[in-house]
PLY file of the C-alpha trace (Angstrom):
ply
format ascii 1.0
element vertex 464
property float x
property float y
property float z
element edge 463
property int vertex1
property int vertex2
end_header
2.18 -17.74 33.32
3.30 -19.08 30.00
6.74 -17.98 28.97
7.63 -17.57 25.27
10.99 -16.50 23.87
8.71 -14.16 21.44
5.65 -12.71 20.88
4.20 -10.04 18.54
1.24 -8.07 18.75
-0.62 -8.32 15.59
-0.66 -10.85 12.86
-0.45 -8.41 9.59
2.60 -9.14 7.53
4.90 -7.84 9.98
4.13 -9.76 12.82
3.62 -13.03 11.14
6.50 -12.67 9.03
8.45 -12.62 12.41
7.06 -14.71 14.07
7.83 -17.39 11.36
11.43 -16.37 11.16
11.48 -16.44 14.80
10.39 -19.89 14.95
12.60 -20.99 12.27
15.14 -20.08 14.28
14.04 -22.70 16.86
12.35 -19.97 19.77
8.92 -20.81 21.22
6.43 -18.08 19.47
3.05 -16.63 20.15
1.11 -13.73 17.84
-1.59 -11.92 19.60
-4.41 -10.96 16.99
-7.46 -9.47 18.67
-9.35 -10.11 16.04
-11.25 -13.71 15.79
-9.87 -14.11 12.01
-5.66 -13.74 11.74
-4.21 -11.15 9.41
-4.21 -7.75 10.06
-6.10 -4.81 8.50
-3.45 -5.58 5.54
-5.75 -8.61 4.84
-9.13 -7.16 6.03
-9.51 -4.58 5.35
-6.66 -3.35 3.50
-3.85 -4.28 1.25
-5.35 -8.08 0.16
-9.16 -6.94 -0.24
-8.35 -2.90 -2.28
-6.50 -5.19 -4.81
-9.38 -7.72 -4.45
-11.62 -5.12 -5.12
-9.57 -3.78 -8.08
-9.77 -6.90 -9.90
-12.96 -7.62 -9.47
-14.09 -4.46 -11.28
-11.46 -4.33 -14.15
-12.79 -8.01 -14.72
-17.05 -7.08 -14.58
-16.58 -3.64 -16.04
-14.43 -4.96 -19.30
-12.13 -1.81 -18.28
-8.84 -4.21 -19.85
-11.49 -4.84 -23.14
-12.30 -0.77 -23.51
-9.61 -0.47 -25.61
-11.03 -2.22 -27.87
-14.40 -2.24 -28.20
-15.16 1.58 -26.68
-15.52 2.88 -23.65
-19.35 1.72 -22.83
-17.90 -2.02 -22.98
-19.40 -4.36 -20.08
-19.34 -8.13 -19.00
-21.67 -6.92 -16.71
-24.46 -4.32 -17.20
-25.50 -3.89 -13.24
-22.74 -4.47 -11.26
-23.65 -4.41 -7.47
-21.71 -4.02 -4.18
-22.79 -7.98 -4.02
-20.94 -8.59 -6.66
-17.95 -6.91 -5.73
-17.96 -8.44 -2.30
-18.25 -12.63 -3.21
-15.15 -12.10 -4.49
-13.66 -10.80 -2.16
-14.61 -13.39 0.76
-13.59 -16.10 -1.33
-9.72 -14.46 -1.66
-9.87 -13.61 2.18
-10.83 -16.95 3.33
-8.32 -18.39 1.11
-5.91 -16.12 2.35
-6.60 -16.81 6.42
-6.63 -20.56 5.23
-3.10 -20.01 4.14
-1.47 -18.24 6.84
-3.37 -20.27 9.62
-1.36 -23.43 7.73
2.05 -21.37 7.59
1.67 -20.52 10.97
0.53 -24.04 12.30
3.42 -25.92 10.43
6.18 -23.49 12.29
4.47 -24.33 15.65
3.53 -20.60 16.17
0.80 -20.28 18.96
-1.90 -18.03 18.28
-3.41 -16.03 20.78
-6.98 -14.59 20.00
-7.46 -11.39 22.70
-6.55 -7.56 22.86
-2.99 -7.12 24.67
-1.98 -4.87 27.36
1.49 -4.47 28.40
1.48 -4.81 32.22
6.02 -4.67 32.42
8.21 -4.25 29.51
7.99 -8.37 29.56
4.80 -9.19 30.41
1.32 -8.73 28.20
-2.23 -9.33 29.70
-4.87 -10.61 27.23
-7.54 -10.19 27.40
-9.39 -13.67 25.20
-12.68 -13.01 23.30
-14.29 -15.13 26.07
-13.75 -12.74 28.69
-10.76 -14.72 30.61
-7.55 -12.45 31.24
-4.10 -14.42 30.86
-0.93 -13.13 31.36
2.00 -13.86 28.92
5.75 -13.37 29.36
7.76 -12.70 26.33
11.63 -12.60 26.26
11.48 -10.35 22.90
8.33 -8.78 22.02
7.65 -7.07 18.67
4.91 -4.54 18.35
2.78 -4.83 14.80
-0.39 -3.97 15.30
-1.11 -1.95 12.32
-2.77 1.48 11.97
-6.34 2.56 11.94
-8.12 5.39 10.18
-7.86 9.07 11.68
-11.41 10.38 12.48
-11.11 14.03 12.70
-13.50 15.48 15.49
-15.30 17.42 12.77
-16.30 14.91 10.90
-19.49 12.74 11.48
-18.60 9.33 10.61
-22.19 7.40 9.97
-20.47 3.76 8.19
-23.07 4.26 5.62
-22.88 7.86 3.68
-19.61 9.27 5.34
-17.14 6.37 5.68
-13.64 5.70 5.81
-11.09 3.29 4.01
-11.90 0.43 6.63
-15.53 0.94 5.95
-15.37 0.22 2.28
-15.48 -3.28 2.88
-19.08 -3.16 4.51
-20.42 -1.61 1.37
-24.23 -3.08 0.72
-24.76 -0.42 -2.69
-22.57 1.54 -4.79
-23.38 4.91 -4.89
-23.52 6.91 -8.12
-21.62 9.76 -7.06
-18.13 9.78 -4.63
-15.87 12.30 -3.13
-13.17 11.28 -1.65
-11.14 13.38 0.86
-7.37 12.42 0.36
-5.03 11.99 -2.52
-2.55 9.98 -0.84
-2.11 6.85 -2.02
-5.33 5.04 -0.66
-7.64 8.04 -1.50
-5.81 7.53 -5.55
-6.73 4.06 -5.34
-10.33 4.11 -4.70
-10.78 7.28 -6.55
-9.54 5.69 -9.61
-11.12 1.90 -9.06
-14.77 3.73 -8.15
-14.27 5.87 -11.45
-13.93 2.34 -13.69
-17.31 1.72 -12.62
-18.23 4.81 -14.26
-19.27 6.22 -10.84
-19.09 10.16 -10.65
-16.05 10.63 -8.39
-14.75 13.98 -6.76
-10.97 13.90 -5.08
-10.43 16.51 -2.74
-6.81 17.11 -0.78
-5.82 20.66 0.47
-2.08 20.22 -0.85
-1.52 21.17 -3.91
0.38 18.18 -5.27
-0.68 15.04 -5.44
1.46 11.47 -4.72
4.15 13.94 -4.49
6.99 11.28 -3.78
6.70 10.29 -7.24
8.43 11.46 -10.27
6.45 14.46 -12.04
5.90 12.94 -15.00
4.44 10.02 -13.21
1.53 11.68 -11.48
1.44 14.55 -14.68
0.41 10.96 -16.89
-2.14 9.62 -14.24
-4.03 12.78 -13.52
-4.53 13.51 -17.20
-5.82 10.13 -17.23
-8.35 10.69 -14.42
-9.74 13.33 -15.94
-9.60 11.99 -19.66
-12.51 9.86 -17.25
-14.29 12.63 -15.60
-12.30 12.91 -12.36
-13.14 16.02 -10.88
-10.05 16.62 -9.31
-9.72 19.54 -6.25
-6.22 20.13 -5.30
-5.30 22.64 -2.90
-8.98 23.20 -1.14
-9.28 21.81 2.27
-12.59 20.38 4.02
-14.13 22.12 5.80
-16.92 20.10 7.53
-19.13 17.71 6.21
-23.33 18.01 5.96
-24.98 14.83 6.38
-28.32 15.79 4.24
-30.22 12.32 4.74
-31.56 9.78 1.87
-28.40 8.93 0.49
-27.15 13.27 0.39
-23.78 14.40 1.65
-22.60 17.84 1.00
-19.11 18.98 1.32
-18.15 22.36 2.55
-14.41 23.35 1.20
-12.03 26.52 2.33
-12.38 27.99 -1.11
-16.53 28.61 -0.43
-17.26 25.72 -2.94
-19.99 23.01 -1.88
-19.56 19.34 -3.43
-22.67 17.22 -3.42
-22.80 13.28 -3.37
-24.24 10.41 -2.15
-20.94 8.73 -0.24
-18.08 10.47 0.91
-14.80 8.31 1.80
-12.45 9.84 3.98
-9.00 8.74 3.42
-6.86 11.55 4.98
-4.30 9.68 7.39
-4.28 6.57 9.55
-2.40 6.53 13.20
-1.11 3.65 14.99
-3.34 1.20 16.44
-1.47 1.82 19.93
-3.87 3.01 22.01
-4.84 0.09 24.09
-1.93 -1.39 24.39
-1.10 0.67 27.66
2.38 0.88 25.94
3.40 3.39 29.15
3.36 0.25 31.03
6.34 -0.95 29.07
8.53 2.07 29.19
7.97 3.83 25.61
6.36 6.49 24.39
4.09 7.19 21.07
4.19 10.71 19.11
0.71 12.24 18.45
0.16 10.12 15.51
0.22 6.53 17.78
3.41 5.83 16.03
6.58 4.46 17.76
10.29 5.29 17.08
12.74 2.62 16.18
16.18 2.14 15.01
17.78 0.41 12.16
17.20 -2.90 13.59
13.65 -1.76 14.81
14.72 -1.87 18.11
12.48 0.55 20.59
14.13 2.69 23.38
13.69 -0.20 25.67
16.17 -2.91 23.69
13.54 -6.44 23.96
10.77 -4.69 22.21
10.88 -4.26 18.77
8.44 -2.80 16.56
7.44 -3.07 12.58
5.47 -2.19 9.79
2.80 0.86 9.85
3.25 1.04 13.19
6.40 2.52 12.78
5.65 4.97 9.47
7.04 5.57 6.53
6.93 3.59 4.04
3.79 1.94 5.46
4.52 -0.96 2.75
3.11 -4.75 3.75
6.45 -5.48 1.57
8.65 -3.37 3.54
6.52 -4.61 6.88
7.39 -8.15 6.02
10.90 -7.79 5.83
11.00 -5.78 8.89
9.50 -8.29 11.12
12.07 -10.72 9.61
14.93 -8.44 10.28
13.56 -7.94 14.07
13.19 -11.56 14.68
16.84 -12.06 13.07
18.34 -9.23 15.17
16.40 -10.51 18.49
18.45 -13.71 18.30
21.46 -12.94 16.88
20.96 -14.94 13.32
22.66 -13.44 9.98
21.08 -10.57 8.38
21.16 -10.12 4.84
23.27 -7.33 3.43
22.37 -4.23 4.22
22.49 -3.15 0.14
19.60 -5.29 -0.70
17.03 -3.63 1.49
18.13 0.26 0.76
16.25 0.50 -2.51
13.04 -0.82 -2.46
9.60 -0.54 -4.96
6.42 1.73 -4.50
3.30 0.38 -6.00
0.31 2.26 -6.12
-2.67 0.17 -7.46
-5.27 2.19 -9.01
-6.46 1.92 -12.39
-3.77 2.29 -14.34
-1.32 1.08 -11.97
1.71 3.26 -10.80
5.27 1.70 -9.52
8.82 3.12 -9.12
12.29 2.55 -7.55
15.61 4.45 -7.23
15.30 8.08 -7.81
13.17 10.80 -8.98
14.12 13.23 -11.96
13.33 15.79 -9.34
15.53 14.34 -6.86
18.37 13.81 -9.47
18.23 17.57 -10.47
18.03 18.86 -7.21
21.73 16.79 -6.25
23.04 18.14 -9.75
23.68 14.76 -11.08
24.12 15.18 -14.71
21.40 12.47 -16.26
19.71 12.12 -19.48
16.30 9.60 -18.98
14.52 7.48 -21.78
10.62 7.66 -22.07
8.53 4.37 -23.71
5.00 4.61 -24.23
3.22 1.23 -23.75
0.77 1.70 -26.92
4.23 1.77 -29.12
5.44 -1.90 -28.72
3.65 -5.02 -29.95
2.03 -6.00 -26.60
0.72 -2.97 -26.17
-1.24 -3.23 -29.19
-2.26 -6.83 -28.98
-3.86 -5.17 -25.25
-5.33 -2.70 -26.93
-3.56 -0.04 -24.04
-4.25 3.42 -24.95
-2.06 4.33 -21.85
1.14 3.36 -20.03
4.65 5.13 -19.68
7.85 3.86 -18.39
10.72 6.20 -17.37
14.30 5.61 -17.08
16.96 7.81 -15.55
20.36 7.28 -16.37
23.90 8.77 -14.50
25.95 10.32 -17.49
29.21 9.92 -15.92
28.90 6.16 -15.71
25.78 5.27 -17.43
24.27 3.53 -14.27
20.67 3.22 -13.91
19.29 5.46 -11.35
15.38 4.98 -11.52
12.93 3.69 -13.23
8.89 5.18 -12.76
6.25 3.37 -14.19
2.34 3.90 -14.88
0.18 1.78 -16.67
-1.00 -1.95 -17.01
1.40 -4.21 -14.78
3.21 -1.24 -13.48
3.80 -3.48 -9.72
5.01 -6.22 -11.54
7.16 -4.82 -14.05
9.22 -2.79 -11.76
11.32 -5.52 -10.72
13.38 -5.72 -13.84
14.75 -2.28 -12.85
14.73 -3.02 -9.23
17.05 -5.93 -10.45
19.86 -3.77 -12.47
19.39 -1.23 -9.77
20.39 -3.71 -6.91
23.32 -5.17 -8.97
24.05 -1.28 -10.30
23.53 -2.09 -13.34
23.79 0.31 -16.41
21.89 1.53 -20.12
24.20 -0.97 -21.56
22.20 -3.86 -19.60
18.90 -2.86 -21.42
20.19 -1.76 -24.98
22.13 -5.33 -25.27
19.99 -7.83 -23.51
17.12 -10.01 -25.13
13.33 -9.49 -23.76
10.63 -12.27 -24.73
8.58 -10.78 -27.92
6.40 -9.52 -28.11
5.84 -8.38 -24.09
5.63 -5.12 -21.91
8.72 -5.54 -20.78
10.23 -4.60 -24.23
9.53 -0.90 -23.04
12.49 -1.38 -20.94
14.58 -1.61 -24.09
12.85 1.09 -25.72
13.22 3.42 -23.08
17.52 2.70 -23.18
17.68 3.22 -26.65
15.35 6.13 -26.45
18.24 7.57 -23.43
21.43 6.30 -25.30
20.60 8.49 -28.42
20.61 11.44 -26.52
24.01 10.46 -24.82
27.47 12.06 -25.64
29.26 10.28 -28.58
0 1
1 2
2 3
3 4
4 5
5 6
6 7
7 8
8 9
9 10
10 11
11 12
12 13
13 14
14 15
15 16
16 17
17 18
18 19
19 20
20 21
21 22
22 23
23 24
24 25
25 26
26 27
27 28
28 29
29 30
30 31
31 32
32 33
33 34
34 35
35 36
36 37
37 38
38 39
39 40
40 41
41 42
42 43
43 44
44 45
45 46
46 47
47 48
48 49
49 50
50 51
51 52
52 53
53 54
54 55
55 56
56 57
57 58
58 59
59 60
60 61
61 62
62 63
63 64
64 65
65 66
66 67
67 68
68 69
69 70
70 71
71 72
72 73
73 74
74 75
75 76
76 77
77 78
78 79
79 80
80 81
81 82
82 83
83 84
84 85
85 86
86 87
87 88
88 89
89 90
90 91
91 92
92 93
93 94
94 95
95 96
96 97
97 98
98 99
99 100
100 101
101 102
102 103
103 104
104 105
105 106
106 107
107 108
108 109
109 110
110 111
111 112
112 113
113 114
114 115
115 116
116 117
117 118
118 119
119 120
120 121
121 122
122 123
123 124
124 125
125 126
126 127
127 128
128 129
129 130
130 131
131 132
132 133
133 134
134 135
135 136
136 137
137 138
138 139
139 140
140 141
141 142
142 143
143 144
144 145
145 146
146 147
147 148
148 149
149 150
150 151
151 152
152 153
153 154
154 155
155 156
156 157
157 158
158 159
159 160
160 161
161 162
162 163
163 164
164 165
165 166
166 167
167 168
168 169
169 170
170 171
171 172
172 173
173 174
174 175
175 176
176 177
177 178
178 179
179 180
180 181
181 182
182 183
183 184
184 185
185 186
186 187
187 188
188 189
189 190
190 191
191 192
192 193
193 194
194 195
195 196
196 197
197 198
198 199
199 200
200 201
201 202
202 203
203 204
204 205
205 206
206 207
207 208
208 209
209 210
210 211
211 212
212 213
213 214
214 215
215 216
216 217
217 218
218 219
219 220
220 221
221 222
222 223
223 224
224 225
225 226
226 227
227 228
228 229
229 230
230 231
231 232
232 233
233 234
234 235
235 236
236 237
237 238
238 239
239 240
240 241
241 242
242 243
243 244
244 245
245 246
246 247
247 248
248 249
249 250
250 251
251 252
252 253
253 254
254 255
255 256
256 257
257 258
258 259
259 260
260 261
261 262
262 263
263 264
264 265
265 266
266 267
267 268
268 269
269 270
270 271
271 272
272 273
273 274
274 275
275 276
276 277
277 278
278 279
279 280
280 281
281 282
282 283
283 284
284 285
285 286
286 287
287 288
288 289
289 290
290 291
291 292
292 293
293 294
294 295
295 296
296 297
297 298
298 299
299 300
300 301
301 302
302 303
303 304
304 305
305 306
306 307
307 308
308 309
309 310
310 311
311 312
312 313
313 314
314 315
315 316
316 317
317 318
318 319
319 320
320 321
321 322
322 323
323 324
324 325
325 326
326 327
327 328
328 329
329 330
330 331
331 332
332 333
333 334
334 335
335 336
336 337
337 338
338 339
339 340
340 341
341 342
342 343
343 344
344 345
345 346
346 347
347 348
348 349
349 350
350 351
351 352
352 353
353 354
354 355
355 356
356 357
357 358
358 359
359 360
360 361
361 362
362 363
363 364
364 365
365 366
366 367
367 368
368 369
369 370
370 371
371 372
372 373
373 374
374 375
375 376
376 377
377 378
378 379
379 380
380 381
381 382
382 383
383 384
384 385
385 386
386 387
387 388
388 389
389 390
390 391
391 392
392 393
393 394
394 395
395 396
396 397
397 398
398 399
399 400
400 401
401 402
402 403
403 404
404 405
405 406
406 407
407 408
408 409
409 410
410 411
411 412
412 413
413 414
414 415
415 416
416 417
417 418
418 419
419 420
420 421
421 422
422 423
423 424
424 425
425 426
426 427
427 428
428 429
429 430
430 431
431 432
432 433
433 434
434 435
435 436
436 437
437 438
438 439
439 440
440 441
441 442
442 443
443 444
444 445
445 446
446 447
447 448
448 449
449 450
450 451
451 452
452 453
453 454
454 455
455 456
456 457
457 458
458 459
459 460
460 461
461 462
462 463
């Protein structure tokens, strides 16, 4: 039996983010992927290729040009599935080339097979030739991801009814969607399939969506969806499904409304990829959802095995999944951990079209703890940049505490929402206040001047 110090299941950015700290820290490390190609669903089928995806149609649809030259703008007239999809094995294979080098040049062993725990130390893989091996690990981290929850009433088919793993296996875009879901992968497709000018329905049965987010937020990006034609359907459940052949799905809702289209995408929850892992075998336990229970160090109840990333819930981040892989490996061996500060407040993005990110608090959240506040609102299509873009759209929100004028969150939607965020993930960190942003000097003419716009719009409404 080969021995290694540790070994994690999975090779998404939780489990290969550990197992590079791990060896790092000198330890002999395997990953178990059960898949042929290393990565995870985060590179598959999910994180890596949505944002693929999302590129390639802002880029072929002239969505970032629309501003300017009206809404019927195209690069390309007829944009097929084909289309969509070259680009996206070209960033995959790039990406697998990548982490097969990062993992290589640490001396990680990889392990191609589906695990089974036989003891709390011991895994049996089985390899995609058919050959079972057992593998003893002195720390073992559990990553292997989530899959898509198919209810029992609904007829998946891969081709008309489909869920957020099947997207990828696309061969035509269809000319009408609904989409079952507003969470945050349901918002992203509903939004990237509507830039293609595809007739898109969004269904969810509660009646907020993205409800995490500040108000405002999700008040701007709704109007926007249906500034595009989003027929949006809040607060009506599914009912079942009707597969009506050639390309015909009709959805039944609670309400007695019927929505016809050619694809339905059901994106209402995912649940840990746990199943096969005989994880009984090891001592633990999963709630109904496949998920496992861990503490701050993402420790299970039995103290060698560890588990990370959407395995364990919320957030369900690959950010926050890569960090808490590094943090398990860390913890397993006793190395320094950073300070606990830095990981407490950490960025949402949401990338649909435009995109959405925020940190720190919510007005909502601030009013509800009775924190006296005043915020400061920019608008993207007042600065410079905005203009030269031609953006038509865009917000950025800052909260401020009165009593000490720190920064307590900042919400953004529009163009470069994910990447913008980290100024005010910065002050936040450091708790930095308004005075940061109405004294400091931003490049010119740039997005990030909204930042100081925003202050100045807050510090004229503060006391004297």
């Amino acid at each position: 039996m080969d021995k290694f110090d540790f070994i994690t299941i999975g090779s998404g950015p939780a489990g290969q983010r550990a197992a590079i700290q791990a060896a790092k820290l000198g330890k002999n490390v395997a990953v178990v992927e059960k898949n042929l190609a290393i990565g995870g669903a985060c590179l598959h089928v999910g994180t890596i290729p949505s944002k693929t995806l999302r590129e390639a149609v802002l880029y072929l649809s002239g969505w970032r040009q629309r501003g300017f030259y009206g809404r019927s703008y195209r690069v390309k007239q007829r944009i097929t599935a084909e289309d969509l999809m070259q680009r996206l094995d070209i960033t995959i294979r790039h990406e697998i080339e990548v982490l097969q080098h990062k993992l290589g040049r640490n001396g990680v062993t990889t392990l191609v097979g589906s695990a089974q725990f036989k003891d709390p130390h011991v895994l049996r893989v089985e390899h995609v030739d058919g050959s079972l091996q057992e593998y003893y690990g002195e720390h073992i981290l559990i990553a292997c991801g989530t899959m898509p929850s198919h209810p029992p009433n609904i007829s998946f088919n891969g081709t008309s009814i489909i869920d957020s793993d099947d997207i990828m296996l696309m061969k035509n875009l269809p000319r009408s969607m609904a989409i079952v879901g507003a969470g945050v992968i349901g918002v992203e497709y509903a939004s990237i399939f509507s830039a293609l000018d595809i007739e898109v329905t969004l269904i969810d049965g509660r009646p907020l969506m993205l409800d995490f987010l500040d108000r405002e937020i999700t008040d701007e990006f709704i109007h926007n969806l249906r500034d595009r034609g989003v027929n949006i359907r809040l607060g009506d459940k599914v009912e079942s499904i009707e597969d009506l052949g050639n390309g015909r799905v009709r959805l039944h809702l609670a309400s007695g409304k019927q929505v016809r289209s050619e694809m339905v995408l059901f994106a209402a929850g995912r649940e840990g990829a746990t199943q096969q892992l005989k994880i009984e075998s090891a001592g633990l336990a999963i709630d109904k959802r496949g998920r496992l229970t861990v503490d701050e160090h993402y420790r299970t109840s039995v103290p060698h095995i560890y588990a990370a990333g959407d395995v364990i819930g919320f957030p369900s981040l690959a950010s926050t999944s890569m960090e808490q892989g590094r943090h398990a490996a860390c913890h397993a061996f006793g190395a320094q951990l950073a300070p606990p500060q830095y990981g407490e407040v950490f960025p949402f993005g949401i990338y649909a079209v435009p995109e959405m990110s925020v940190i720190g608090k919510t007005e909502e959240e601030v009013v509800k703890q009775g924190i006296k506040h005043e915020i400061g609102i920019a608008r993207f299509r007042e600065t410079s940049r905005g203009q030269i873009l031609g953006l038509r759209e865009g917000l950025l929100k800052l909260i401020f505490a009165i009593d000490d004028r720190k920064l307590l969150g900042a919400h953004i939607v529009g163009e470069g929402a994910t990447e913008l965020i980290h100024i005010g993930q910065a002050v936040l960190a450091h708790g930095g206040t308004l005075d940061y942003f109405v004294n400091t000097v931003f490049n010119y003419p740039t997005l990030a001047e909204a930042y100081k716009v925003a202050a100045l719009d807050a510090w004229n409404n503060f006391p004297a």
